[in-house]
N, C-alpha and C positions, 0 to 999 in steps of 0.2 A: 504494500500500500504506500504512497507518496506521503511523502512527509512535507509539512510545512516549510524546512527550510528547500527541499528539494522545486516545490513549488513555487517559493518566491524567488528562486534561483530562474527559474524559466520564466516566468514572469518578467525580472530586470531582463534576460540578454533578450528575451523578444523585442519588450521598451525600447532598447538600447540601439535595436534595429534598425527600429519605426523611426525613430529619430534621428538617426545618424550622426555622426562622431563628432558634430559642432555644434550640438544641442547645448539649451543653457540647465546647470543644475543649480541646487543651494544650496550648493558647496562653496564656497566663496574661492572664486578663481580657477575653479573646476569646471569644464565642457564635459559632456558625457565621452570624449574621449579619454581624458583623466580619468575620470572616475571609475570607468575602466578599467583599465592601468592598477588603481588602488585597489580592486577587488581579485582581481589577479596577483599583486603582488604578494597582497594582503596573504593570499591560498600556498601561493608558489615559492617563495622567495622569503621564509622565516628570518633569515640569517639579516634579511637588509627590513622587512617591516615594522620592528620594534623601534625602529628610529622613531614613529608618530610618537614614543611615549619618553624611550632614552634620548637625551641629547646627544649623545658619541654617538649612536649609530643614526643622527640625523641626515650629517653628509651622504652616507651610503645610502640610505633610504633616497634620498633625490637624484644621485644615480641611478638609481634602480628602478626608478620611475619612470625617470628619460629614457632609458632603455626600451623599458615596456610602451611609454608614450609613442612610440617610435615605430612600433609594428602594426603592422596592416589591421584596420578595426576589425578585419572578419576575425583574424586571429584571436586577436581578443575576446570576442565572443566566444568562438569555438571553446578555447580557456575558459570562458566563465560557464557554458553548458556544460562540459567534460567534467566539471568538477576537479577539485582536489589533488595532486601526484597520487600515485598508488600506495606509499606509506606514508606518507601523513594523517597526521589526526583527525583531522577535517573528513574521512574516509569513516569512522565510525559514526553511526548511526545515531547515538545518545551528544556525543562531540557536535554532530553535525547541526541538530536539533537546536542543541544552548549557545553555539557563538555565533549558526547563519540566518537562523530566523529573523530575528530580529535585524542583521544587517542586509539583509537585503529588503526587507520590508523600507526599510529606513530609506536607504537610496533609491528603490522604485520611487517611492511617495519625490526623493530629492528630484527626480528627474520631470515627472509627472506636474509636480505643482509649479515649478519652474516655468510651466507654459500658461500663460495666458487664459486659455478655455479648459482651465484643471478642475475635476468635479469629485466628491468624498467617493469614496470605492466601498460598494458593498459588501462586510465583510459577516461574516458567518459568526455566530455566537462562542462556538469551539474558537475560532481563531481569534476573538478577542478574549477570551478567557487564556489562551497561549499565551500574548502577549502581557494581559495583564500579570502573570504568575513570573514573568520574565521582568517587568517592572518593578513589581515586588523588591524583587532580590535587589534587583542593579539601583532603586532612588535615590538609597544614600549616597551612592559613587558620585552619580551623576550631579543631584545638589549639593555636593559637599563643599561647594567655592561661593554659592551665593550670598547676595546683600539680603537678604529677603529667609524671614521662616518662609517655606514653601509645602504645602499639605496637597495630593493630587485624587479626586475625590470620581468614583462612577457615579452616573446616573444611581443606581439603585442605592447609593450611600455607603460604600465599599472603600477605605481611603489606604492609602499609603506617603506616611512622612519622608519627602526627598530633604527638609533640613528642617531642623530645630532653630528655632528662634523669634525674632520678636522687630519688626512686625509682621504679623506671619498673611501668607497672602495663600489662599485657595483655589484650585484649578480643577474644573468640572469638565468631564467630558468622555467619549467613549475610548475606552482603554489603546487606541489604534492612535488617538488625538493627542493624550496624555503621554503615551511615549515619544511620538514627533515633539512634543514640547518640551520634555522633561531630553531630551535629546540635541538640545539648542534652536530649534526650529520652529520659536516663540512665533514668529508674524506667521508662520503658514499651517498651525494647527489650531484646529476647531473647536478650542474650548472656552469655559467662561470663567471670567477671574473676578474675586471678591474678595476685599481688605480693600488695605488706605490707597487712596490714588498714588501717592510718590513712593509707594513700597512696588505696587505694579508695571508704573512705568520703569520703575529702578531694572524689575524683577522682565522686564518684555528686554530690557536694554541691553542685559548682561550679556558677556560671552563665554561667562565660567559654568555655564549648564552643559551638562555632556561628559563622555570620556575624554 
């Protein structure tokens, strides 16, 4: 049976298609032929992608991106369908599940809203309870830099605290909304915010939300 992240894997390199490798994303400075690049390398190339988080292996990492920037978009795609080398991690099934679900959910949506006539995607109750249970885990990471308490709340009254503090601001919406937001991707997700006005404008401005 397909799994989620199998599927939103097929999902982005289709996207990826339909648009062609000069599409805009909301990635800041990223074209969908970057982004690309980063989902591949991201799979392919361990030894240079930890640069996004270590500074010494930043240089390499931007090597290693030129590199990959650099080859034919069919390629790239191909790569992004094929999935994974054959012994990497990413090859297990539970592995596969907790670190691509959600990224490639993420960057569909980055490619997709990026356009002009972008409309919410109907997603299945399963699949937002997926992500909600992946949100769960990851709010603290994620808000752990903001100016802002930040509490991310469903519809049915279901919450999880991305930061403790004071003054705290609330974010309502379908679990799909809430992690595009709790993900840095404040102006392009669909939810509603309550607290002070200068704690939310603070809290839309930031750029410390996210891994």
């Amino acid at each position: 049976m397909s799994t989620f992240a199998k599927r939103e894997r097929l999902l982005f390199a289709d996207l990826l298609e339909t648009v062609g490798p000069d599409a805009p994303t909301l990635c800041d400075g990223w074209r969908t032929r970057e982004l690309a690049a980063h989902v591949v390398v991201r799979e392919r190339r361990p030894d240079a992608a930890g640069g996004s988080m270590i500074k010494q292996l930043a240089s390499r990492l931007d090597r290693v991106m030129e590199e990959y920037g650099a080859k034919p978009y069919q390629e790239l795609l191909r790569l992004i369908r094929t999935g994974p080398p054959r012994f990497s991690p990413f090859q297990l099934k539970q592995v596969d599940e907790a670190a691509n679900t959600v990224e490639f959910y993420v960057h569909t949506e980055d490619v997709r809203r990026a356009r002009p006539d972008w409309t919410p995607r109907e997603l299945d109750p399963v699949f937002q309870d997926a992500l909600w249970s992946r949100l769960e885990r990851a709010a603290r990471l994620m808000g752990r830099g903001i100016p802002t308490g930040l509490v991310l709340r469903r519809p049915d009254g279901r919450t999880a605290v991305a930061h403790r503090g004071t003054p705290v601001v609330t974010a309502t919406g379908e679990p799909s909304e809430l992690l595009l937001f709790a993900y840095g991707r404040q102006d392009a997700a669909e939810v509603a915010l309550e607290g002070e006005k200068d704690a939310i404008a603070r809290l839309r401005e930031t750029k410390q939300l996210g891994i």
